[in-house]
N, C-alpha and C positions, 0 to 999 in steps of 0.2 A: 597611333598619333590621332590627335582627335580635334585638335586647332583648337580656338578659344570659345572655351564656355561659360555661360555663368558659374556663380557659384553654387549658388542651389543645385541647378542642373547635374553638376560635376559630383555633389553630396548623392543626390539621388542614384545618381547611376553607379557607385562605388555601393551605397548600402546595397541597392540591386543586385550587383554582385557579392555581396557580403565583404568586402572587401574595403580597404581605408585611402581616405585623398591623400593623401601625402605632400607639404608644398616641399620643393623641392630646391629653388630658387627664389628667396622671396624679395631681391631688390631687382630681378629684369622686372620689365613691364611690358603686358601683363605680367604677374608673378604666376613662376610654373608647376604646375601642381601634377602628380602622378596619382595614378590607383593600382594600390600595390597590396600586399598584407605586410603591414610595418611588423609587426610580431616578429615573422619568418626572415622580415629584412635584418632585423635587429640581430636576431642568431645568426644569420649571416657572417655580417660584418664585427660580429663577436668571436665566430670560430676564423675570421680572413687572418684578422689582430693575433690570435692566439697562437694561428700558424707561423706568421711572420716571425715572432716573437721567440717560437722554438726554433725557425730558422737562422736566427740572426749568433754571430759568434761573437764574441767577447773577447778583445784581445787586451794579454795582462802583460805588466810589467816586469819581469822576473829580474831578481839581483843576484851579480855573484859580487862576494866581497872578495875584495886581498889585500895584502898588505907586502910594502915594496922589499922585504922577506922572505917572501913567498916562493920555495923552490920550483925548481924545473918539472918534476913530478908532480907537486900538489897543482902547477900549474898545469899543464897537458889532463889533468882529470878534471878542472876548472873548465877546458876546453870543452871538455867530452860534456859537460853540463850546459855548455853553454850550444854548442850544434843540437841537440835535445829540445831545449826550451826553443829554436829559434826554427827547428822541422814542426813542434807543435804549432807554431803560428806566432809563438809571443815575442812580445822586445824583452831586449836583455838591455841591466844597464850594470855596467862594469865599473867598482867604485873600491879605489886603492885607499886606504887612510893610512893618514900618515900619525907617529906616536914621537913625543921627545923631538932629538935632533933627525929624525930620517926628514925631515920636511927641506932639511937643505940640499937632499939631492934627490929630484923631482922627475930626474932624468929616468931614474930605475924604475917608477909607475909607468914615466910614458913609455919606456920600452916592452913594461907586461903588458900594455896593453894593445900595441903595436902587435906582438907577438898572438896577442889571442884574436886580434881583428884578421891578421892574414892567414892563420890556421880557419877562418871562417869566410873566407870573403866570398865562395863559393854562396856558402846560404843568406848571407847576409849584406846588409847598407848600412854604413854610417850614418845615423840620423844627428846626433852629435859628437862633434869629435873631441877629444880629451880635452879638459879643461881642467886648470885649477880652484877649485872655490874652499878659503878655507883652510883647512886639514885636509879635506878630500879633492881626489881625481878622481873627475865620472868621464863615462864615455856612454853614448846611449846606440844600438844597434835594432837595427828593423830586419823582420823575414823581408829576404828578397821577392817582389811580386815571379809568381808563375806565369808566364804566357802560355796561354790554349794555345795549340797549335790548331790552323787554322782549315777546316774539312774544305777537302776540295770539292769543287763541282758538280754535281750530279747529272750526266748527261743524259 
């Protein structure tokens, strides 16, 4: 820390060190100026970005389709795809269509999907609950958050 100096001053003593002024704040007043090596800063906060960036996950949207047809077996393997997608971390959204006259009984989607929500309620939340739009019944599911269990004390 070096309090306020001119600005020359502040040139001189960073070329002295070989090194660069850097402003760093320039609406306080004074504006605040460092002596850093910007070069080494720059790679810096290029590999900080880079990190973060491979740390960050991506949560996707996965689809199962079905249709209000759809048997008891194709259905339970629908399941098995669906606790899959929802252990990898992703939402699932579950979308019956409807063909011709099955649209007039609406009942037999909501019940596939009543049925695949509570074969899963364990890993999963209803983020939206069935609806009609259309031809289709969607329903959209979120992983359930994990809680850390929380380290005791260290005495």
């Amino acid at each position: 820390m070096l309090g306020v100096l001119n600005t020359d001053e502040a040139r001189r003593m960073a070329r002295g060190l070989d090194l660069d002024l850097v402003e760093v704040n320039p609406k306080a007043m004074p504006p605040v100026c460092k002596i850093m090596d910007f070069g080494k800063f720059k790679y810096e906060e290029k590999k900080r970005l880079a990190d973060a960036r491979k740390r960050q996950t991506q949560i996707e949207l996965k689809e199962i389709k079905l249709r209000p047809k759809t048997d008891d077996h194709d259905l339970d393997f629908k399941t098995k795809h669906v606790r899959r997608f929802l252990e990898e971390g992703n939402k699932v959204k579950l979308t019956v269509r409807f063909r011709g006259r099955e649209i007039t009984h609406p009942e037999t989607a909501q019940r596939q999907i009543d049925v695949i929500i509570a074969a899963v309620e364990d890993l999963a939340t209803v983020e939206t609950s069935a609806r009609l739009e259309g031809r289709t019944m969607t329903a959209i599911l979120a992983p359930r958050v994990k809680v850390q269990p929380a380290r005791p004390a260290e005495s």
